[in-house]
C-alpha positions, 0 to 999 in steps of 0.5 A: 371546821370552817367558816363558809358563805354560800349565796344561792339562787332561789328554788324552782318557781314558775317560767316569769311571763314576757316583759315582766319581772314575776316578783310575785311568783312563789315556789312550785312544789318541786321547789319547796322539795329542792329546797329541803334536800338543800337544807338536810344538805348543810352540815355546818352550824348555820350562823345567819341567813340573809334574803332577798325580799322577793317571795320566792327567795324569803320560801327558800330561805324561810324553809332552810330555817325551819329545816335547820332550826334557825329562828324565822324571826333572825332572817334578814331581808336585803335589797342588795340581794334583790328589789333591786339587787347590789349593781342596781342604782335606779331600777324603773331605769335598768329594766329598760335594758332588758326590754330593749336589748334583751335578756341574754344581752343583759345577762353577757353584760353582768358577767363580763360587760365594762360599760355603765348601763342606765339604771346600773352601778358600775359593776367593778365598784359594785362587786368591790362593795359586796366583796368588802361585805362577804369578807367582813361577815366571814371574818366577825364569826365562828366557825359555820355557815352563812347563807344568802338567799337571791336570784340567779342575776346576784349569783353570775354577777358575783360568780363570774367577777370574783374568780379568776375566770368569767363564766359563759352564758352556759354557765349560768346558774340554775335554782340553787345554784351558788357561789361558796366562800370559805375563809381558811385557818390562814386567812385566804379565800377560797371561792367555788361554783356551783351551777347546779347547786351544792348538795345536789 
């Protein structure tokens, strides 16, 4: 056994409208059956699941739970995950970025960019931070399975700057896509991606 962090993007929803952030936007039918599949997936004891608070990501989270039997009231809601997100510092400000440059823009900027955009942390202080945090979870517990729950911005983020080579546009993550750490008997750390998600 080991003991294993996924982060995952949240299941299918709706296309988000132009302009908009499409917070409110839950989980289409095709997403709730995604995620069950994910769910009857996980073969290790899940230890903790922590979630974005934005609806489509507490669905997903909610219906693994239920799947897994783990206690709904034990999800943790987390900003860092989402509304904002962790590489956010003020966000009326870094929504700007996607309005005036675009959204493939931003999104080549998460995965590799080195400048400080307005309304952003600085990426490296930022994924540092959510490194110290992943290994600080992974080293507090037994054997078994956390799982965070978030959007496809936190996972290429994390994906493409916690492994040796950054990801492409192409690579970017689908729902359910995610980023496996393993802490191994020896206290190394294995890291993995998924686009099209584990399980699957």
């Amino acid at each position: 056994m080991t003991r294993t962090l996924l982060i995952i993007r949240h299941a299918e929803r709706p296309a988000i409208k132009d302009g908009t952030v499409g917070d409110e936007l839950a989980l289409t039918s095709n997403g709730i059956n995604q995620t069950t599949r994910f769910a009857q997936s996980l073969s290790q004891k899940v230890l903790s699941i922590e979630s974005s608070p934005i609806l489509r990501c507490t669905q997903t989270a909610d219906i693994i739970a239920r799947h897994q039997g783990f206690p709904l009231t034990s999800i943790g809601r987390s900003i860092l995950l989402g509304d904002p997100g962790f590489f956010i510092d003020d966000a009326e400000l870094a929504w700007t970025n996607w309005l005036e440059k675009g959204v493939d823009a931003v999104n080549q900027h998460l995965l590799s960019g080195t400048a400080t955009w307005p309304g952003f942390r600085d990426l490296d202080q930022a994924v540092e931070q959510m490194w110290r945090s992943i290994k600080e979870r992974l080293m507090q517990t037994e054997d078994g399975i956390h799982l965070w729950v978030t959007h496809d911005t936190i996972v290429a983020t994390l994906a493409s700057r916690l492994q040796t080579i950054s990801l492409e546009l192409s690579d970017w993550p689908d729902y359910l896509g995610g980023l496996r750490v393993e802490l191994g008997v020896e206290g190394s750390y294995d890291i993995s991606y998924s686009q099209r998600g584990f399980g699957s």
